[in-house]
C-alpha positions as CSV (number, residue, x, y, z in Angstrom):
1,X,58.7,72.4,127.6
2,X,60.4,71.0,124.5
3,X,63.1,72.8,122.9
4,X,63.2,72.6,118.7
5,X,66.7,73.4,117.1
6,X,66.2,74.3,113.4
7,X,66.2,76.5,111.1
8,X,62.7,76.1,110.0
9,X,59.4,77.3,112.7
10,X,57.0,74.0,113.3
11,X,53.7,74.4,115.4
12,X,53.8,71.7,117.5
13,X,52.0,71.6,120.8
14,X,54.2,72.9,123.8
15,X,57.1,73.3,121.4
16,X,59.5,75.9,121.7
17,X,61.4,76.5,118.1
18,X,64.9,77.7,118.5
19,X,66.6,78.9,115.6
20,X,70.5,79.3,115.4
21,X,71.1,79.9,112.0
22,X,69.4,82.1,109.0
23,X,70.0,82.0,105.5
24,X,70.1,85.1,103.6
25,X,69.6,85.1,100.2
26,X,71.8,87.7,97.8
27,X,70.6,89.5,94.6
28,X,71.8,88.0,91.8
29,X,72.5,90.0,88.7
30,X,73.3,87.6,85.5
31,X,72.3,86.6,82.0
32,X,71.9,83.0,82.1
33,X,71.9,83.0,78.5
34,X,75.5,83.9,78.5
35,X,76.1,80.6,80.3
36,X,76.0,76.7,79.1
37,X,76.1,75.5,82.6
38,X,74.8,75.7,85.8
39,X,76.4,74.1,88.8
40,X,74.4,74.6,92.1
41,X,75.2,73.0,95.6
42,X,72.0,73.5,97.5
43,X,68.0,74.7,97.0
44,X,69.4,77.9,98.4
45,X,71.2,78.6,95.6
46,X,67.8,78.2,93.5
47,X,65.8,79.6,95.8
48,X,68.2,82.6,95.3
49,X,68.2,82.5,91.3
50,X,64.1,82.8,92.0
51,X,64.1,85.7,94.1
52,X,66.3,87.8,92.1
53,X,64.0,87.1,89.0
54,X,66.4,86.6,86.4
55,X,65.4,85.2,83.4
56,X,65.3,81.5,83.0
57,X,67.7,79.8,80.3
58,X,66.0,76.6,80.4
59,X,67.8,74.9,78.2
60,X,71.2,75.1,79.9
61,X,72.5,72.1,81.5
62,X,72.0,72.5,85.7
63,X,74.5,70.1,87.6
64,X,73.3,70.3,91.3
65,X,74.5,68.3,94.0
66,X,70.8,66.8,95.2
67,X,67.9,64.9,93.8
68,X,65.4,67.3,95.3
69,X,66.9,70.5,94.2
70,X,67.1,68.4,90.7
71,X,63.6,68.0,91.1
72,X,63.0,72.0,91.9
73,X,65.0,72.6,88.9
74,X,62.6,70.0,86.5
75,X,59.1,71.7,88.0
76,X,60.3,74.8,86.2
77,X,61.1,73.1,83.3
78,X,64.7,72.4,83.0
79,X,65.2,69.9,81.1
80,X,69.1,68.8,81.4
81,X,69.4,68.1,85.4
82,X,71.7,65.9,86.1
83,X,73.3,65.0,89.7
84,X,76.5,62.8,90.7
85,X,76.4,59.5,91.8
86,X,77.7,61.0,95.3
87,X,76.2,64.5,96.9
88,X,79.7,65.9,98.0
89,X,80.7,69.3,95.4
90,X,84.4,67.0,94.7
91,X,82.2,63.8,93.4
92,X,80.3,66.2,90.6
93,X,83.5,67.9,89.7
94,X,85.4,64.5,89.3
95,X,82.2,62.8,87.5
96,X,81.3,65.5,84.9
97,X,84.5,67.3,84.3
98,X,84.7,65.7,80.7
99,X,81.7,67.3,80.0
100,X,82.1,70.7,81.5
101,X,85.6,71.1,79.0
102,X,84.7,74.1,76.7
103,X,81.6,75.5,78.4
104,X,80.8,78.4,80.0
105,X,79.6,77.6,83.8
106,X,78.4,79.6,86.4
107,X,78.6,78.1,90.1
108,X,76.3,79.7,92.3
109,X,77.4,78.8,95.7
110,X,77.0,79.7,99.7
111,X,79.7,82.4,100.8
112,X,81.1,79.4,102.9
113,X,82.1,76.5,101.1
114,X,84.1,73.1,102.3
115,X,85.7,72.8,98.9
116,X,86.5,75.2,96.2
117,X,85.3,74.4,92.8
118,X,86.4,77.2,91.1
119,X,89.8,76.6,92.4
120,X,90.0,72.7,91.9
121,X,88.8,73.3,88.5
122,X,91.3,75.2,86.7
123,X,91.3,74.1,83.7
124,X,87.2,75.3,83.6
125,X,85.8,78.4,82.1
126,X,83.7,79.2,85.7
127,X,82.1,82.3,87.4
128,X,80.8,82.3,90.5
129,X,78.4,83.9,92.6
130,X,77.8,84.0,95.9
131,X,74.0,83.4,96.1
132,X,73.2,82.8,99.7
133,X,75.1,83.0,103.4
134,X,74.7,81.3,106.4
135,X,74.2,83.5,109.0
């Protein structure tokens, strides 16, 4: 027998998926009208926006840390996605901070982060959410 770690089930022949981890995904009540900017780390984060059907600014700039939740974001039709040159939450803060002076931003983020934007980013008008856990 072979053992599968992940988080996602597969069907493969005389596989066995474990799965150690779970994301749950929170309710998200907002106005994303209220907002300029959206700052994402993950799909999750999307994934959570989607399921709590809020309604879709889509012309407000989305700053996400991956190309293929930039890519999730432009199927909807978003049409400002940008991403920074390097995939770490610290690299998008240092790379559009400029740009982010005098907007309103909200961060949706995992309960669990390795580094705290809203804290770094003091000098940024920010609300956060906590859109999904691991657990």
């Amino acid at each position: 027998m072979i053992y599968l770690i992940s988080a996602k089930a597969h069907n493969f022949k005389a596989v066995e998926n474990i799965c150690l981890s779970k994301i749950r995904l929170n309710e998200i009540d907002v106005n994303l009208k209220d907002f300029d900017t959206l700052i994402t780390s993950s799909k999750n984060a999307l994934k959570s926006l989607l399921k709590s059907e809020c309604e879709l600014s889509l012309k407000m700039q989305i700053l996400t840390l991956s190309k293929e939740s930039a890519q999730d974001f432009k199927k909807l039709a978003f049409k400002n996605v940008k991403t920074p040159k390097k995939a770490y939450m610290k690299d998008l803060l240092n790379e559009f901070q400029n740009e982010l002076k005098d907007k309103k931003i909200l961060y949706l983020r995992a309960k669990k982060v390795s580094f705290d934007l809203a804290k770094k980013a003091k000098n940024l008008n920010i609300k956060e959410i906590i859109a999904y856990e691991n657990v």
